[in-house]
C-alpha positions in Angstrom: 112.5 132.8 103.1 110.3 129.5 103.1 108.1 129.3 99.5 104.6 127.7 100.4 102.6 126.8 97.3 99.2 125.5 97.8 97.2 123.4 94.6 93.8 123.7 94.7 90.2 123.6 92.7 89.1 126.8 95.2 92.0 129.5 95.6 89.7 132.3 96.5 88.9 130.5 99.9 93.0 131.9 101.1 92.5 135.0 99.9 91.5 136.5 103.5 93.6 134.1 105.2 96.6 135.2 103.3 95.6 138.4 103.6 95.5 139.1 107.1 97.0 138.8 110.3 100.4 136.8 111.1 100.2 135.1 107.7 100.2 138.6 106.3 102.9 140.2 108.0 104.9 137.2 107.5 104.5 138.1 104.0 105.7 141.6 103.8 108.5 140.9 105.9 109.8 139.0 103.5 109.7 135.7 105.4 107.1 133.8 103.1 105.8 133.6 99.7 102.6 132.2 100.0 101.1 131.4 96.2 97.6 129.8 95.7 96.9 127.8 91.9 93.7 127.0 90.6 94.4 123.0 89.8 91.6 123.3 87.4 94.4 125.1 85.0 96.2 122.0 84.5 93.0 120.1 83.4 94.1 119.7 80.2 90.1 119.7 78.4 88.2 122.3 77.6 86.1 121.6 80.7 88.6 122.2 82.8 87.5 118.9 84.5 90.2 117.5 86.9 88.0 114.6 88.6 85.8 111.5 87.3 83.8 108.1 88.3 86.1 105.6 90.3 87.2 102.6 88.7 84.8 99.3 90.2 82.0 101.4 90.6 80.7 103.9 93.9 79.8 107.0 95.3 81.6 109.8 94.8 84.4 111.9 91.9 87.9 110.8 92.4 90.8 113.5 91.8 92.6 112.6 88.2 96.2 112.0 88.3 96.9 114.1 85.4 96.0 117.2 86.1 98.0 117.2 90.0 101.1 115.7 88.5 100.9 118.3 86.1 100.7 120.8 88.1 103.1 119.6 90.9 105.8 119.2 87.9 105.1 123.3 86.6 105.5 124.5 90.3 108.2 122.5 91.4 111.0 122.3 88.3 114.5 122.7 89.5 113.5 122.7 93.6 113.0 119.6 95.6 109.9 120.6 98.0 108.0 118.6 100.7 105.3 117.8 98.9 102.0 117.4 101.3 98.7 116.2 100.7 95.8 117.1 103.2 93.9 113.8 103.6 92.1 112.5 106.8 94.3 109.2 106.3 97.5 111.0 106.8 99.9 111.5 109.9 98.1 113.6 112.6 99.2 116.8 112.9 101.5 118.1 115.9 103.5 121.2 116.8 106.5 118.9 116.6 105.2 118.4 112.8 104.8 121.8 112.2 108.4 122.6 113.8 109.9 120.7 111.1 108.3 121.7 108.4 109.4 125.3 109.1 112.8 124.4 108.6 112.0 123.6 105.0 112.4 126.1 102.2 110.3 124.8 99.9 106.8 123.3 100.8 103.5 122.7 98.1 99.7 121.6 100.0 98.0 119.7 97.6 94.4 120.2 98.6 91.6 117.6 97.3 87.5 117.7 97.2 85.2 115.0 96.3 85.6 111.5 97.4 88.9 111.4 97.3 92.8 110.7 94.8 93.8 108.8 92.6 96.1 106.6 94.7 99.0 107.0 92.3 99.4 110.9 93.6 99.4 109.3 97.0 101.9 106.7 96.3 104.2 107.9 94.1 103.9 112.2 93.8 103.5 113.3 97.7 106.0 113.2 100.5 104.0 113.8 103.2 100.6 112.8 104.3 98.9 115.5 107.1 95.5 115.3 108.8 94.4 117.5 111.0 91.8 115.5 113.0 90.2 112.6 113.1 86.9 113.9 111.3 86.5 114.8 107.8 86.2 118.1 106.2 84.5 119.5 102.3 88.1 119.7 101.4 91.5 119.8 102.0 91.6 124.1 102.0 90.7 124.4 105.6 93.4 122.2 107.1 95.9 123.4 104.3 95.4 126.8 106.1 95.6 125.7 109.4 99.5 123.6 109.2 100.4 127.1 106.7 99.6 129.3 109.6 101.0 127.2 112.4 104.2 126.5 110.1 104.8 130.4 109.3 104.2 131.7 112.6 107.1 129.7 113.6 109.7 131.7 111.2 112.6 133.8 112.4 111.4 137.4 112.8 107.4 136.6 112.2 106.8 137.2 115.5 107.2 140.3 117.4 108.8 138.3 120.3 111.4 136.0 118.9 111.4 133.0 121.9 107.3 133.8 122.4 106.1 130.5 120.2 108.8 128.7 122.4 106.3 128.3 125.5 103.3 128.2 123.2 101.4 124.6 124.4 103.0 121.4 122.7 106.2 123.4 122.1 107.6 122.5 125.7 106.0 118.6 125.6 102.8 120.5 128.1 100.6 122.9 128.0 100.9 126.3 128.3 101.0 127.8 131.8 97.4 130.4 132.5 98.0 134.1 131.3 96.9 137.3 133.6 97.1 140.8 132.6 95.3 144.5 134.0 93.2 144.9 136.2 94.8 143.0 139.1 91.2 142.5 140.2 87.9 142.2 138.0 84.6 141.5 139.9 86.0 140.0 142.6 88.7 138.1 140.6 92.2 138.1 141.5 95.4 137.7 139.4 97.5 135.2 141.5 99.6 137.2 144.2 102.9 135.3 142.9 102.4 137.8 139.6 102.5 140.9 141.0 105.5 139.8 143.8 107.9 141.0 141.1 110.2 137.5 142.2 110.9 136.3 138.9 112.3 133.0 140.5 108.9 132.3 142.3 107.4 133.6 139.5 108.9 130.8 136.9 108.3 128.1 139.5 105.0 129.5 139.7 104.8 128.8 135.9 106.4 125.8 135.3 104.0 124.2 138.2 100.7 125.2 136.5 101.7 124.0 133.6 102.8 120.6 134.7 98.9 121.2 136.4 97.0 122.0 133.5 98.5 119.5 131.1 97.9 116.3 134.3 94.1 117.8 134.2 93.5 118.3 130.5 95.7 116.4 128.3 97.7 113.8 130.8 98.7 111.5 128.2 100.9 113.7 127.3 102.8 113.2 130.5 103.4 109.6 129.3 106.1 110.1 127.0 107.4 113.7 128.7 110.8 113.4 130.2 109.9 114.4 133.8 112.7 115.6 136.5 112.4 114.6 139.5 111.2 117.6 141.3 108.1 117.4 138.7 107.5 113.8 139.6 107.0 114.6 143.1 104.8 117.3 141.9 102.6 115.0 139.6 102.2 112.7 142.5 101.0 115.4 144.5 98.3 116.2 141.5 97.6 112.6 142.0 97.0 112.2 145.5 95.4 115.5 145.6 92.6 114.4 143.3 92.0 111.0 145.1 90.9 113.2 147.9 88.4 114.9 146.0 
């Protein structure tokens, strides 16, 4: 079982998340324990006031230390977690990121509003710095719950299928291969005859071939660091010459 623990001044936005789905199976199948905390406990004033006016003047409240170190400490006594804070500055997030935090046991999301922290959490309280995108969002909840789910999902027995996450896209280094499924035909549309052949060999080639396709279309950087074989350089330079013709 992996313990997630997530810190922050909204816990009723993971109610539904938590509750639902993958996130909530995972849950009663005993493969995660997923705990929200109200940072706001750990205030420490009757206000329950965790943020204030940043030194040198500006616009904006800036997260206290206090009150996160506080918390981190109470949640965290006698384990040694990966401590992550969800900040636009931070590492962008991949499934290669998410396939190593799922090996943890012990993980806590610190989630931030306003204009930003105290740079002494940042520097000497967090492990980990994740972003989700290059944009920037209310708060740290909404990507919180987006590396959560793509973290849990990735658990032994979370799944129905226990190798089906293993040709998800980014897993493999390219994107996923297109998905067909009844009616063989629907208004005039027509699953590719190589499916219904029942030739598992063709089938794979088939497979492996679109998605060498789809990821030299959509997302070809990521061909640049992707340790081709041969066979799928040929192919690739096919894709190329094919689309100087058109």
């Amino acid at each position: 079982m992996i313990n997630i623990h997530v810190l922050s001044l909204f816990p009723d936005m993971f109610t539904g998340v938590f509750g639902a789905s993958i996130l909530k199976k995972a849950q009663e199948k005993g493969a995660v324990n997923l705990e929200v905390t109200d940072l706001r406990g750990f205030s420490g004033n009757k206000h329950n006031q965790v943020d204030d006016y940043p030194y040198g003047g500006g616009a904006g409240m800036v997260l206290k230390p206090e009150p996160m170190f506080s918390a981190v400490e109470a949640i965290t006594e006698g384990k040694n977690p990966r401590i992550i804070l969800m900040c636009p500055q931070g590492e962008r997030f991949t499934q290669k990121k998410a396939e190593e935090l799922a090996k943890e046991k012990e993980l806590v999301f610190l989630c931030g509003h306003y204009e930003g922290y105290d740079e002494r959490i940042r520097q000497h309280l967090v492990t980990d710095e994740i972003s989700i995108g290059d944009f920037v969002l209310t708060g740290g909840e909404l990507g919180a719950m987006t590396v959560i789910d793509s973290v849990v999902r990735l658990l032994p027995g979370v799944l129905g299928q226990e190798d089906s996450h293993i040709q998800d896209s980014f897993s493999t280094g390219l994107l996923e291969h297109p998905h067909y499924t009844r009616p063989a035909e629907f208004r005039g549309m027509k699953v590719p005859d190589v499916l219904l052949s029942g030739n598992h060999a063709k089938i794979d080639q088939w497979r492996a071939e679109e998605s060498l396709k789809r990821t030299f279309e959509r997302r070809p950087d990521l061909l640049d660091n992707y340790p081709l074989t041969d066979k799928q350089k040929l192919y690739v330079e096919k894709l190329k010459n094919n689309n100087k013709d058109t």
